[in-house]
MIDO-174805 format. One record per residue: residue number from 0; chain; x, z, y of N, C-alpha, C in turn. Coordinates in steps of 0.2 Angstrom, whole numbers, plus 5000, padded with zeros to 4 digits. Each point is the difference from the previous one (the first is absolute). Example, Ala and Ser with C-alpha at 12.3 -4.5 7.8 and 13.67 -1.06 7.14 Angstrom:
2
<rec 0,A,<5066,5039,4972>,<4996,5000,5006>,<5004,5000,5006>> <rec 1,A,<4998,4996,5005>,<5004,5001,5006>,<4996,5003,5005>> 
END
This chain:
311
<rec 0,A,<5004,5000,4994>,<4996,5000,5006>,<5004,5000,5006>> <rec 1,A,<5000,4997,5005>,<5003,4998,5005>,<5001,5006,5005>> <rec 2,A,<5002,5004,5004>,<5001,5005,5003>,<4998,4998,5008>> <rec 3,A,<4996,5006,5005>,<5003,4999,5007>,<5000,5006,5002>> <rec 4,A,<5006,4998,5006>,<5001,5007,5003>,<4997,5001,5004>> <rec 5,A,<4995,5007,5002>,<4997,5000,5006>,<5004,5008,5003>> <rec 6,A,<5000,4997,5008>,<5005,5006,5003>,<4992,5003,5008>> <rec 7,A,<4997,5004,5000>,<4995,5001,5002>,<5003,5008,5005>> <rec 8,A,<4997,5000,5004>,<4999,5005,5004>,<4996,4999,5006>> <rec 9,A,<4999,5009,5005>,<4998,4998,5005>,<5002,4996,5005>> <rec 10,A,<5000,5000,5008>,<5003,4997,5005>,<5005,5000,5002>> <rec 11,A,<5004,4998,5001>,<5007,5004,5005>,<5004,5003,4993>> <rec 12,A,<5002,4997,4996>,<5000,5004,4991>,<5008,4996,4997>> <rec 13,A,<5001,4994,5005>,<5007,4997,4998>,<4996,4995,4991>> <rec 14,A,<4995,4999,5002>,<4998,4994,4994>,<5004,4995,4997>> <rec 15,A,<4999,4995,5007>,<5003,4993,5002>,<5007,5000,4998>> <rec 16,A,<5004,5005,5003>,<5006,5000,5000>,<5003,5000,4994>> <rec 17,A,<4996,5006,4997>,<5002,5001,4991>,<4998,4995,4994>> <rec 18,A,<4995,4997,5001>,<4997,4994,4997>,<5007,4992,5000>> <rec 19,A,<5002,5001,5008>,<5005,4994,5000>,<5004,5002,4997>> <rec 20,A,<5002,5005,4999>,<5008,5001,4998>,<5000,4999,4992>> <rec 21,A,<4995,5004,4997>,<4999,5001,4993>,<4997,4993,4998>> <rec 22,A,<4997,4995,5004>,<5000,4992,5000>,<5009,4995,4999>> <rec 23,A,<5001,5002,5006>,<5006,5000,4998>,<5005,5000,4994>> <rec 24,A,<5001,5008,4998>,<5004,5001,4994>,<4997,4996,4993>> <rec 25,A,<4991,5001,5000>,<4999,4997,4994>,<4998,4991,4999>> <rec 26,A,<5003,4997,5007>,<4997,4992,5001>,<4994,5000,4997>> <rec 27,A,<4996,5005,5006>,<4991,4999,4999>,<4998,4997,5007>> <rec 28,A,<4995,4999,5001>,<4995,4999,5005>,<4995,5006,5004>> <rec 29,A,<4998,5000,5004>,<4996,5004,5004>,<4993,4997,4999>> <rec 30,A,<4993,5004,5000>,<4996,4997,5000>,<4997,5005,5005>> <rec 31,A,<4997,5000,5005>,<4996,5003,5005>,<4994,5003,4997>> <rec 32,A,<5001,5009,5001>,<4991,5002,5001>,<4999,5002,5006>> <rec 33,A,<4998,4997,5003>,<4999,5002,5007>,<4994,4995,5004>> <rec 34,A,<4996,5002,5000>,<4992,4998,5002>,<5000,4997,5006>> <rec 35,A,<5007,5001,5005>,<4999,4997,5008>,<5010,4996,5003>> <rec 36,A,<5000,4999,4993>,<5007,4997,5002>,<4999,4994,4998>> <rec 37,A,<4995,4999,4998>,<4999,4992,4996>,<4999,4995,5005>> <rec 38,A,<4998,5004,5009>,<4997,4997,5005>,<5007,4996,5003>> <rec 39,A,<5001,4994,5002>,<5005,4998,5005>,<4999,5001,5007>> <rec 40,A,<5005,5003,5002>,<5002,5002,5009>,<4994,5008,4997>> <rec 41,A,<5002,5002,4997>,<4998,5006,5001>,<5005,5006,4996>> <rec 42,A,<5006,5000,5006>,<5007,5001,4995>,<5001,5008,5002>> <rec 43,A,<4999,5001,5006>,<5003,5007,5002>,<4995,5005,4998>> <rec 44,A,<4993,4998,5002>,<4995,5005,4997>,<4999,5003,4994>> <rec 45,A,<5002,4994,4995>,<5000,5001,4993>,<5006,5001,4996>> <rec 46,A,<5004,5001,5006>,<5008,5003,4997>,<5001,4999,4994>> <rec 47,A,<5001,4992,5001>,<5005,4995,4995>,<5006,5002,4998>> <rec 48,A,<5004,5002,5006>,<5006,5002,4997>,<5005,4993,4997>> <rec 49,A,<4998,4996,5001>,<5003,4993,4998>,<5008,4999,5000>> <rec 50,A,<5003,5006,5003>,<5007,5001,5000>,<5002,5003,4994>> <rec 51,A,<4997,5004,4997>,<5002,5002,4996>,<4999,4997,4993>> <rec 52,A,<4998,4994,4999>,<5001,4998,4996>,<5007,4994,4997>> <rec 53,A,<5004,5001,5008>,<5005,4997,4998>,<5007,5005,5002>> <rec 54,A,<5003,4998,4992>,<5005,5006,4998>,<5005,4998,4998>> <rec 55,A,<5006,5001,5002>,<5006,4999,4996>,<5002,4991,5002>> <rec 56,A,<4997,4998,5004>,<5002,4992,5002>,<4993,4996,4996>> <rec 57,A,<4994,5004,4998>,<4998,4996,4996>,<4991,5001,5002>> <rec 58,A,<4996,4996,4997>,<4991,5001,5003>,<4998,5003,4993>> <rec 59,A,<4997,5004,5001>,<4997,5002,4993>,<4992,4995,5003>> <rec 60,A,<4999,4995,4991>,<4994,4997,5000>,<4991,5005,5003>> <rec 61,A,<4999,4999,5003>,<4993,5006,5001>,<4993,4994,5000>> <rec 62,A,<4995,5001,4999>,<4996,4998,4999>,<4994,5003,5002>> <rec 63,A,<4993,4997,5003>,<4995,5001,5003>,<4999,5006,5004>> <rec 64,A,<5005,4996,5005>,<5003,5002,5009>,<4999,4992,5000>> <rec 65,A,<4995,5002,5008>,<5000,4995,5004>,<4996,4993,4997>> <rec 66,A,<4994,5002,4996>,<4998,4995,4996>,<4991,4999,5003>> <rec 67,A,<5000,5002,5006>,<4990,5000,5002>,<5002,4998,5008>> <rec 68,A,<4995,4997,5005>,<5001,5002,5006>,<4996,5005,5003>> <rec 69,A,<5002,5004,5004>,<4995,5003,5005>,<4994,4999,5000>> <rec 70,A,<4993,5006,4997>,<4993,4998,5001>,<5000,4998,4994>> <rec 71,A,<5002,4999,4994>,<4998,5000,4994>,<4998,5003,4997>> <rec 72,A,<4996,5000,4995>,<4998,5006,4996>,<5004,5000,4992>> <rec 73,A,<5002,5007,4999>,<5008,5001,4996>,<4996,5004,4994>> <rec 74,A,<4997,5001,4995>,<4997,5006,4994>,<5005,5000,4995>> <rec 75,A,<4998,5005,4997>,<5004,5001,4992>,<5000,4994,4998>> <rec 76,A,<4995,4998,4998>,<5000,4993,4996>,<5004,4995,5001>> <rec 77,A,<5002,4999,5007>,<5003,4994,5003>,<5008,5005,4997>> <rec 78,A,<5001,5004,5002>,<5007,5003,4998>,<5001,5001,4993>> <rec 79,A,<4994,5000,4996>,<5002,5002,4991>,<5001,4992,4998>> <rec 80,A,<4997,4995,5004>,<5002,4992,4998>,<5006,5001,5002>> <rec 81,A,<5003,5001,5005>,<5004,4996,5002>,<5007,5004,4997>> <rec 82,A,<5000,5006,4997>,<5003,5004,4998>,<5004,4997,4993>> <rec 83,A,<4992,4998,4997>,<5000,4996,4994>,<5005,4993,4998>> <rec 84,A,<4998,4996,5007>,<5006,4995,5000>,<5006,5001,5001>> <rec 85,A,<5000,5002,5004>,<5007,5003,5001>,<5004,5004,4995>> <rec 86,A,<4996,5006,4995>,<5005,5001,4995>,<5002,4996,4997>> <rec 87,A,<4995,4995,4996>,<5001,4993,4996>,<5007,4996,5005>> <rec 88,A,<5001,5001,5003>,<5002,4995,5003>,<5009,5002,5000>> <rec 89,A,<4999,5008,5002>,<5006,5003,4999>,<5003,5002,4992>> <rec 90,A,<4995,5001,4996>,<5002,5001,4993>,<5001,4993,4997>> <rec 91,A,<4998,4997,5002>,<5002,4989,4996>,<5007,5000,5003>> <rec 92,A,<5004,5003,5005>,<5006,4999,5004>,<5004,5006,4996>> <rec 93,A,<4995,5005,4994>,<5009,5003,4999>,<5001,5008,5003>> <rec 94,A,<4997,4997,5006>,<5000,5008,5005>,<4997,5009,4999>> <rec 95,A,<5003,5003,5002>,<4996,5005,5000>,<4993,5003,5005>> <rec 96,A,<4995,4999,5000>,<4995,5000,5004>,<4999,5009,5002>> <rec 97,A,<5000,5002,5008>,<5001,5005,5004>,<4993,5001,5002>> <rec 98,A,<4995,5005,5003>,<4993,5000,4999>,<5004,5006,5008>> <rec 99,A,<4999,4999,5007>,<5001,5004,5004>,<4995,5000,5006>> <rec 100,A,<4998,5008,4999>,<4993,5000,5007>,<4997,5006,5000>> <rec 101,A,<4999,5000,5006>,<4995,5006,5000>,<4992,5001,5000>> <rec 102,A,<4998,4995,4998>,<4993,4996,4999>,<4997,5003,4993>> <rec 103,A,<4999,5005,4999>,<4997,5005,4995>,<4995,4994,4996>> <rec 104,A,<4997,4999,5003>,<4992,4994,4997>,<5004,4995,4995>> <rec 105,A,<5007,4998,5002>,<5001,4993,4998>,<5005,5004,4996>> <rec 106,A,<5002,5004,5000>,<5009,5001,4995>,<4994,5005,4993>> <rec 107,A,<4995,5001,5000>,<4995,5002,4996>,<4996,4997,4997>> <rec 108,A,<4996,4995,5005>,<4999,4992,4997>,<5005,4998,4994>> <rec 109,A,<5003,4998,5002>,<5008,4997,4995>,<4999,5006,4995>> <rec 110,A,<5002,5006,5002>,<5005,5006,4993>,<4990,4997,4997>> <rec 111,A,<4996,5003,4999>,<4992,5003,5000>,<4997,4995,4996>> <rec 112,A,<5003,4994,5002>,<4998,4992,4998>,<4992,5000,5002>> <rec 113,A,<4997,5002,5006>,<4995,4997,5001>,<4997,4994,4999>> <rec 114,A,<4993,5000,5001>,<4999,4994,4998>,<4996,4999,5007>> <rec 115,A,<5001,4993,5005>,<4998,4998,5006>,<4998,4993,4999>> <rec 116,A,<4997,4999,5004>,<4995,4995,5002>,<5000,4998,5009>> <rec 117,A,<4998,4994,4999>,<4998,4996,5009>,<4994,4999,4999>> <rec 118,A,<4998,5008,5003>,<4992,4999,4999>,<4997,4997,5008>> <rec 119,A,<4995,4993,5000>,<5000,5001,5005>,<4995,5003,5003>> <rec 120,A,<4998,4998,5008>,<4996,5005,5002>,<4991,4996,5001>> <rec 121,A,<4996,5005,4997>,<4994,4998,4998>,<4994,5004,5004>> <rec 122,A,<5000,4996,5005>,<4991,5003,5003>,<4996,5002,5000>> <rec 123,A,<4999,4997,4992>,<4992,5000,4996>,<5003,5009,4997>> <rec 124,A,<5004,4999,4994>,<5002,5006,5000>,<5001,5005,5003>> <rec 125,A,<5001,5001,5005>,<5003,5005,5006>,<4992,5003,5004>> <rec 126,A,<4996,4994,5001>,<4992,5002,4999>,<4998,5003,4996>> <rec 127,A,<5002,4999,4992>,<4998,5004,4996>,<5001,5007,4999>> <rec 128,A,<5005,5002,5004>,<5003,5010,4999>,<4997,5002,5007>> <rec 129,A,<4997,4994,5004>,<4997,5006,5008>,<4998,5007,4997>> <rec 130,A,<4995,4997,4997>,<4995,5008,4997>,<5003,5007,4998>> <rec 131,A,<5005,4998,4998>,<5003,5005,4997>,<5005,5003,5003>> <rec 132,A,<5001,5007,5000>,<5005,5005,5002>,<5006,4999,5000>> <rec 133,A,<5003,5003,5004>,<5008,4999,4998>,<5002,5005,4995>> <rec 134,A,<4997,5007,4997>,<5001,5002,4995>,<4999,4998,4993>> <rec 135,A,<4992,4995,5001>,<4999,4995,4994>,<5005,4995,5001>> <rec 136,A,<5003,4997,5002>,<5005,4995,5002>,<5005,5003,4997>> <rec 137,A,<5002,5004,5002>,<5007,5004,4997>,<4999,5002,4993>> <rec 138,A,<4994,5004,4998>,<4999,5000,4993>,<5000,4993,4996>> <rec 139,A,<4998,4994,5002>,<5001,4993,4995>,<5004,5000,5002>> <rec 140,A,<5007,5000,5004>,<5006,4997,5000>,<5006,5003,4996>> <rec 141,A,<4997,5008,5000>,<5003,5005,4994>,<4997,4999,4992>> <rec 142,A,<4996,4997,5000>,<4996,4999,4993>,<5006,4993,4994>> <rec 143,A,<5002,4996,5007>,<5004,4993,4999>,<5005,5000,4997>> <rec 144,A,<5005,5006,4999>,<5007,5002,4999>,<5002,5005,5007>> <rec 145,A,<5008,5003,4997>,<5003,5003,5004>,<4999,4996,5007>> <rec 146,A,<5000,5006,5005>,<5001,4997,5005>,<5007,4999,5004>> <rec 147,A,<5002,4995,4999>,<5009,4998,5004>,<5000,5002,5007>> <rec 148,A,<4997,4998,5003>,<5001,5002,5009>,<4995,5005,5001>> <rec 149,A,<5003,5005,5003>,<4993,5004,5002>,<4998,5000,5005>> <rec 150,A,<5003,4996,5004>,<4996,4998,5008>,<4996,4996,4998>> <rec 151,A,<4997,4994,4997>,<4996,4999,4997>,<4994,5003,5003>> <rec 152,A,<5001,5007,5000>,<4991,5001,5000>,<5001,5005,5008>> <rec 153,A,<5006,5000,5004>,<4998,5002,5006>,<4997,4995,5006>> <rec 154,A,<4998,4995,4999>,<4993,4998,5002>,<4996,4995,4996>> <rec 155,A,<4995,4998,5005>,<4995,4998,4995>,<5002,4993,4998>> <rec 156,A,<5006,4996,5005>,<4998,4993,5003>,<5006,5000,4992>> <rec 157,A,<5006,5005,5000>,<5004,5000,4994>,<4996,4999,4993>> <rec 158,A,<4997,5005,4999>,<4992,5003,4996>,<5000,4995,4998>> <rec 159,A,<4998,4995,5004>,<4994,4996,4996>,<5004,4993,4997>> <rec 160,A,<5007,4999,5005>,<5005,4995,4998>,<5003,5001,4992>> <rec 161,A,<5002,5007,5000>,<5004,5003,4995>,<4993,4999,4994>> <rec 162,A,<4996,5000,4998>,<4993,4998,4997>,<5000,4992,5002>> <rec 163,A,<5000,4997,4999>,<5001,4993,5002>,<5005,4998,4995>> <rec 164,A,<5006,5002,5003>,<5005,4996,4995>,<4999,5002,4992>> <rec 165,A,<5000,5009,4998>,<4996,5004,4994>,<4996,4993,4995>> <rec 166,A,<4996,5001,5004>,<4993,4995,4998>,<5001,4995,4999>> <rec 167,A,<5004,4997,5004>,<5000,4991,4996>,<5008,5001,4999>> <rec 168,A,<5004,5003,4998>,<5005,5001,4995>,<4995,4998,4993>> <rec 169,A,<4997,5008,4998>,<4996,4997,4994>,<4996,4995,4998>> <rec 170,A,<4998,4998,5004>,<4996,4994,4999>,<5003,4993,5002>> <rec 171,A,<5006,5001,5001>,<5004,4996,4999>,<5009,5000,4997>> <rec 172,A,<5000,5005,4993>,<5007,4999,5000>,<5006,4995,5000>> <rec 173,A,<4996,4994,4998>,<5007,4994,5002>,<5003,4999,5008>> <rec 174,A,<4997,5004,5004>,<5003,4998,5007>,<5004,5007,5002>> <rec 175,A,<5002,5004,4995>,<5003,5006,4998>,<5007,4998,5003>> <rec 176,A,<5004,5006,5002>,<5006,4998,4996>,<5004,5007,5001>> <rec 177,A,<5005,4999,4995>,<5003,5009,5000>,<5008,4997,4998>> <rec 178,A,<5004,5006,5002>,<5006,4999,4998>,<5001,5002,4993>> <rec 179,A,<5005,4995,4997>,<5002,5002,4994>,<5003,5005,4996>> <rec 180,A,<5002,5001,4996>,<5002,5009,4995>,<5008,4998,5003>> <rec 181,A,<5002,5006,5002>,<5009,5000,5003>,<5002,5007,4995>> <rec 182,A,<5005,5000,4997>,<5004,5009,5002>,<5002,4999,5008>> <rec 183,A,<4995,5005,5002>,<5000,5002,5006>,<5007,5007,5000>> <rec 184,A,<5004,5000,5004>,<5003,5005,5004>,<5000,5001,5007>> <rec 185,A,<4996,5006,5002>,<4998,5001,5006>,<5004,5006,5002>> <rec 186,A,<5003,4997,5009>,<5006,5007,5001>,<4998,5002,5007>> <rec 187,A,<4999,5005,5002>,<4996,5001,5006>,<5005,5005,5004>> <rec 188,A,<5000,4999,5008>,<5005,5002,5002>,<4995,5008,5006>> <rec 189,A,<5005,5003,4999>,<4996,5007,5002>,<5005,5003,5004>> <rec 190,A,<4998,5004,5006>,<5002,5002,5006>,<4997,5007,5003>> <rec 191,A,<5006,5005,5003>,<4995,5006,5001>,<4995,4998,5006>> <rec 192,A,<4995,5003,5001>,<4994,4998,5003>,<5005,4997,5009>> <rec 193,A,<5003,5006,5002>,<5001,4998,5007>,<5007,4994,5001>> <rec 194,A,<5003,4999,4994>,<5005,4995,5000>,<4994,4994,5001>> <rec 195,A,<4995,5000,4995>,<4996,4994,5001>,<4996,4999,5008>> <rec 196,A,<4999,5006,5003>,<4996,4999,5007>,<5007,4998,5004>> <rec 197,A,<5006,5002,5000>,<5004,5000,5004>,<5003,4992,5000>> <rec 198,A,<4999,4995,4993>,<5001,4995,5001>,<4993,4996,5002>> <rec 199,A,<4996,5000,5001>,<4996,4997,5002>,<5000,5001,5008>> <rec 200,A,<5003,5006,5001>,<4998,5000,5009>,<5004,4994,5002>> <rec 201,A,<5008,5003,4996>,<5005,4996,5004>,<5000,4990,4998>> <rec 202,A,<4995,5001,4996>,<4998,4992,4997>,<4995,4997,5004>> <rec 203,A,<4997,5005,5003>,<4993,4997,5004>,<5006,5000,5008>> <rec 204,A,<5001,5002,5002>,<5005,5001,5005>,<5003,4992,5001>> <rec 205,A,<5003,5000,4994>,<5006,4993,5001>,<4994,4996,4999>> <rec 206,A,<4995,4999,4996>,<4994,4994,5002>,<4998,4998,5007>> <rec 207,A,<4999,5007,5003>,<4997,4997,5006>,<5005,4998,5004>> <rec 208,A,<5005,5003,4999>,<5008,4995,5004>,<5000,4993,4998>> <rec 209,A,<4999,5000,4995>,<5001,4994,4998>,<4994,4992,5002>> <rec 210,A,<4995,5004,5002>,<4995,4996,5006>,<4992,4998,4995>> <rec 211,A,<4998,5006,4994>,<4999,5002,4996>,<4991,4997,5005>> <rec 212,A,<4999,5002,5007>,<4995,5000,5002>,<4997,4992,5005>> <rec 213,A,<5010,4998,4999>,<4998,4992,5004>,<4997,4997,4992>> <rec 214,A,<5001,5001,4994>,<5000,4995,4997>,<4993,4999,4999>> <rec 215,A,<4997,5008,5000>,<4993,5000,4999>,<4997,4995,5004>> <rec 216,A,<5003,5000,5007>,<4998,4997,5005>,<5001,4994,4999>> <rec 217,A,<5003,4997,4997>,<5002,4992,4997>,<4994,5000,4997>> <rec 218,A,<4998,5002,4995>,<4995,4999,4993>,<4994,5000,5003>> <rec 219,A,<4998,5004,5007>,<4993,4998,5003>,<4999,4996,5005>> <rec 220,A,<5007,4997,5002>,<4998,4992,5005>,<5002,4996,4994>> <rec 221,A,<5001,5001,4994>,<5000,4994,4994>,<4991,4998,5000>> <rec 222,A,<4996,5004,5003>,<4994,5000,4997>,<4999,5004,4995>> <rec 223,A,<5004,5006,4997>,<4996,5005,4994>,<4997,5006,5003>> <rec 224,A,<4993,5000,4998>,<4994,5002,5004>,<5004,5011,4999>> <rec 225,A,<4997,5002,5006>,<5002,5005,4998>,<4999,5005,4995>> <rec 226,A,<4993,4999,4998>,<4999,5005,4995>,<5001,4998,4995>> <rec 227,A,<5002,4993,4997>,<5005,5000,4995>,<5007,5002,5002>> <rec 228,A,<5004,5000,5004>,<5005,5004,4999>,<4999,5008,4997>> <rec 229,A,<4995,5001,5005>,<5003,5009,4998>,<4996,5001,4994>> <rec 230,A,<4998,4993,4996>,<5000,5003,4993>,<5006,4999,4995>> <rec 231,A,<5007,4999,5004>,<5004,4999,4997>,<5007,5005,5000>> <rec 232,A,<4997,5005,4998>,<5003,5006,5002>,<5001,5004,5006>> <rec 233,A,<5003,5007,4999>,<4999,5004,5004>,<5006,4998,5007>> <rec 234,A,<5003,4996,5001>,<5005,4998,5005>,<4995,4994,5002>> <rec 235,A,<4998,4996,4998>,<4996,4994,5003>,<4993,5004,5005>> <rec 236,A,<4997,5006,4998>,<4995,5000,5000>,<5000,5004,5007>> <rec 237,A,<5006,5007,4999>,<5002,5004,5006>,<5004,4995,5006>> <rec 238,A,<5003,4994,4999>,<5003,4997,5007>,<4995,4995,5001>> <rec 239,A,<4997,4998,4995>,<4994,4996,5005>,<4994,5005,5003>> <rec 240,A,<5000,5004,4999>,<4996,5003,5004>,<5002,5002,5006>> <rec 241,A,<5006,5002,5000>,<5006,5000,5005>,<5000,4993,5005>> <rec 242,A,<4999,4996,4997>,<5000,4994,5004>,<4993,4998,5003>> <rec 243,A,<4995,5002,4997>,<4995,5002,5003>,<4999,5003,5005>> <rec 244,A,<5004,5004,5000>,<4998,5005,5008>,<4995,5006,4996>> <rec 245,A,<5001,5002,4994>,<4996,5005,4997>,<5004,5007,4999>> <rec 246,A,<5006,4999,5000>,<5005,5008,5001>,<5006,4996,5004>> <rec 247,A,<5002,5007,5002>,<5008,5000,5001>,<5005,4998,4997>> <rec 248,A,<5005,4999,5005>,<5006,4998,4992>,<5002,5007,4998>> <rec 249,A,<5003,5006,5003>,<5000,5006,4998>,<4994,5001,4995>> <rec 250,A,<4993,4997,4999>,<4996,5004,4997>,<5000,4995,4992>> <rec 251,A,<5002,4995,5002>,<5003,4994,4995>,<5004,5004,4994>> <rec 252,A,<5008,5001,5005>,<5003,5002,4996>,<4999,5007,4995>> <rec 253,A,<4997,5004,5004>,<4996,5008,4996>,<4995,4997,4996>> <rec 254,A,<4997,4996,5001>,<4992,4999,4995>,<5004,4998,4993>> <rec 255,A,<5003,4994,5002>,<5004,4996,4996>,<5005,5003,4994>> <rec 256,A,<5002,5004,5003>,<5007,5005,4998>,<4996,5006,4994>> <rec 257,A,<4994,5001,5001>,<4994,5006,4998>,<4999,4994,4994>> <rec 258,A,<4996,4993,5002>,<4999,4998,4995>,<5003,4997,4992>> <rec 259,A,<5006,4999,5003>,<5007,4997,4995>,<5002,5007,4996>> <rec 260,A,<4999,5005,5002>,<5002,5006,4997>,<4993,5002,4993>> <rec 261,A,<4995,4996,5003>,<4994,5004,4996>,<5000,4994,4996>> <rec 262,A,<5001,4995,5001>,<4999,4995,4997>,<5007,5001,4993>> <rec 263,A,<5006,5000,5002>,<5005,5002,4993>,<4997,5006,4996>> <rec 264,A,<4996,5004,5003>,<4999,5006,4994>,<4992,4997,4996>> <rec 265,A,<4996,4996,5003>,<4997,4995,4994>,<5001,4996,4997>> <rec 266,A,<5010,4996,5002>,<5001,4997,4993>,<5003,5005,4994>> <rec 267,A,<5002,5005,5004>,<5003,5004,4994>,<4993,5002,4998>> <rec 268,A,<4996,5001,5000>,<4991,5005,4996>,<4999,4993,4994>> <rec 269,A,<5002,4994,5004>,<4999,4994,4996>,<5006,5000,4994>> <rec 270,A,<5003,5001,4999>,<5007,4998,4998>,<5000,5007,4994>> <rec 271,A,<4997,5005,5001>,<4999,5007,4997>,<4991,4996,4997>> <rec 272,A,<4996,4999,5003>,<4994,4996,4995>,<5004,4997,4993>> <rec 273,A,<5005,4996,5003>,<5001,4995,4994>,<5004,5005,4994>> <rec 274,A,<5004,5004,5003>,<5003,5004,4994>,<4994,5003,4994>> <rec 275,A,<4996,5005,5004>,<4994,5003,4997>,<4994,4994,4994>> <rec 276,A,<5000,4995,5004>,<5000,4992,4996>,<5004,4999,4994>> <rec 277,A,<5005,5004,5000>,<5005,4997,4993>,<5005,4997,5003>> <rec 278,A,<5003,4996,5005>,<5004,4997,5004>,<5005,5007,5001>> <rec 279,A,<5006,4997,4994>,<5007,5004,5002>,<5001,4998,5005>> <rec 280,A,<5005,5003,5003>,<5003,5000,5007>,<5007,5003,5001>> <rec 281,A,<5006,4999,5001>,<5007,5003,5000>,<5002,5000,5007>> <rec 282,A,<4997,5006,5002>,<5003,5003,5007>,<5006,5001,5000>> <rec 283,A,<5005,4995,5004>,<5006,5000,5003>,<5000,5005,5007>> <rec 284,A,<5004,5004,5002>,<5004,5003,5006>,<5000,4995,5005>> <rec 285,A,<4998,4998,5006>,<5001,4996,5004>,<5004,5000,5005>> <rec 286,A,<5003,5009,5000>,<5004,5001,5003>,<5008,4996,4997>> <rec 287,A,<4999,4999,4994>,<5009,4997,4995>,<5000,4995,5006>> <rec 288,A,<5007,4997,4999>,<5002,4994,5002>,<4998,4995,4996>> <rec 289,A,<4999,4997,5004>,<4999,4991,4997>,<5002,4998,4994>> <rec 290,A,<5005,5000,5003>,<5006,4999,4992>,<4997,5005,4992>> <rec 291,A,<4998,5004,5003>,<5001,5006,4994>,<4989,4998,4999>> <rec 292,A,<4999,5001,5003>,<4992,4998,4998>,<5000,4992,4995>> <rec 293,A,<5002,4997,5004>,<5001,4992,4997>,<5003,5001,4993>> <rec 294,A,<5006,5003,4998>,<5004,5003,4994>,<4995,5002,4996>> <rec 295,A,<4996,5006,5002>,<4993,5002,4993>,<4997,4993,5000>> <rec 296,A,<4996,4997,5004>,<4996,4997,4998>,<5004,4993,4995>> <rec 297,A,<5005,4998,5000>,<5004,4992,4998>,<5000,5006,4992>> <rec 298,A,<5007,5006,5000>,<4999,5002,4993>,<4995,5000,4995>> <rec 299,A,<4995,5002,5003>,<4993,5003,4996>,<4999,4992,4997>> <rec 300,A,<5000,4997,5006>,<4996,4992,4998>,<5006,4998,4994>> <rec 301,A,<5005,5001,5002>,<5006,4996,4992>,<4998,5004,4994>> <rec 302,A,<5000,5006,5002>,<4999,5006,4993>,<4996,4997,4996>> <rec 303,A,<4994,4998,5002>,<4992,4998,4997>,<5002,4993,5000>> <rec 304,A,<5005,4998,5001>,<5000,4991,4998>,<5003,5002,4995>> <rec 305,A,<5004,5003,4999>,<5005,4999,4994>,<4997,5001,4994>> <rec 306,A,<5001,4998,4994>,<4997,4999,4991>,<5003,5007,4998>> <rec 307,A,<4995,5000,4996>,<5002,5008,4996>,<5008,5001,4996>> <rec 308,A,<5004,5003,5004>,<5006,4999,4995>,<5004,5000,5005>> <rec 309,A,<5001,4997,5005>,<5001,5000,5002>,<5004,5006,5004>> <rec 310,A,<5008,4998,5001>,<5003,5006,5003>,<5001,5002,5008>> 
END
């Protein structure tokens, strides 16, 4: 069975950085979880980090970065497809296939092997739930299977979407599609609580130096309407309202700063779901050096490649 490595953590966690190198040593490829780096010209909000992909004189291969325009609409599905070719595409090559993100839905997707669908959207049906509650709504949608996203049911407009796809998933399994059986090795990188706030300040700091707020401003004279941006995370959402003339930049940076902090302790709650799930996980110290983090992850991978007998 084919293996991939998944290197998962919260925000500000040295992901990216670890993923290249360990790409690197084992001549593998990167494959993106990340639900808002897929967007072109939306590089500093979504902290690509595009730099650190190139290491030692050399590009580590990375994959779906930079693959939607602004204003598109991005789902699990379109990520679990696109995930699919791209591993096919990296294991026909040889390579080692690298799973990097902090996209909880999609690196669970993949490990979980959900089953997704492109349900579309149906008016006759969506008439058909008016009558009903959003508790009877949330009861059919828990009657269906597990439920993977739990925002799902924090509104109605979610509610009735997440029931949507559900429903004609079953009733249509050939337009299914799920990731294949992997030996999965999942290593996740872990940080004392205030080391992870203290690189976030000083990450959202260099953002906005970096012009973090003109760019936004670029993405709304391109034409992308505002409230699609500030569905596009919590940086898109907080400087376009900034640009709005709806807070202050002092009230930007505090909102914003509150939010990114509340936001990493959800992907850990997410990431802690998938263990309780059955989903092992081998927390790494994110304090070690590079070197020395990258070092567990390359050995563990030869240890388990090697044939029984092996000395």
């Amino acid at each position: 069975m084919s293996s991939l490595i998944t290197i998962l953590g919260p925000t500000a966690t040295g992901k990216t950085a670890l993923a290249a190198e360990v790409a690197f040593r084992l001549e593998g490829e990167i494959i993106s979880a990340d639900s808002r780096q897929v967007f072109r010209g939306m590089d500093i909000g979504t902290g690509k980090d595009l730099a650190d992909y190139t290491l030692h004189g050399t590009t580590v291969p990375h994959h779906l970065i930079d693959i939607c325009e602004p204003g598109e609409e991005y789902s699990a599905y379109r990520f679990l497809r696109g995930f699919n070719t791209v591993l096919n595409d990296i294991q026909h090559r040889g390579r080692q296939p690298i799973l990097c993100g902090g996209t909880g839905l999609y690196i669970d997707a993949v490990v979980r092997r959900y089953r997704l669908a492109d349900a579309p959207f149906d008016a006759d049906y969506r008439r058909s739930l008016e009558p009903y509650s959003d508790e009877q709504l949330t009861a059919r949608l828990a009657a269906l299977g597990p439920l993977h996203n739990h925002t799902d049911t924090e509104s109605r407009d979610r509610l009735v979407r997440a029931l949507e796809i559900q429903e004609f998933a079953l009733a249509h399994p050939e337009a299914c599609t799920q990731a294949p059986a992997l030996d999965h090795r999942i290593y996740g990188l872990l940080l004392p609580r205030q080391e992870v706030i203290d690189r976030i300040e000083r990450r959202l700091r260099r953002r906005m130096e970096e012009g973090m707020t003109s760019e936004v401003q670029h993405l709304l004279n391109q034409g992308v309407p505002p409230e699609r941006l500030m569905r596009y995370g919590l940086e898109y959402r907080h400087v376009t309202r900034f640009l709005l003339g709806q807070c202050t930049e002092d009230e930007l940076f505090r909102d914003l700063f509150t939010d990114i902090r509340r936001f990493a302790k959800r992907q850990m709650t997410w990431f802690r779901r998938m263990e309780r799930n059955g989903v092992p996980i081998r927390w790494l110290d994110g304090t070690l050096p590079l070197d020395a983090k990258a070092s567990i992850v390359c050995d563990d991978h030869e240890e388990k490649k090697a044939p029984l007998g092996t000395p």
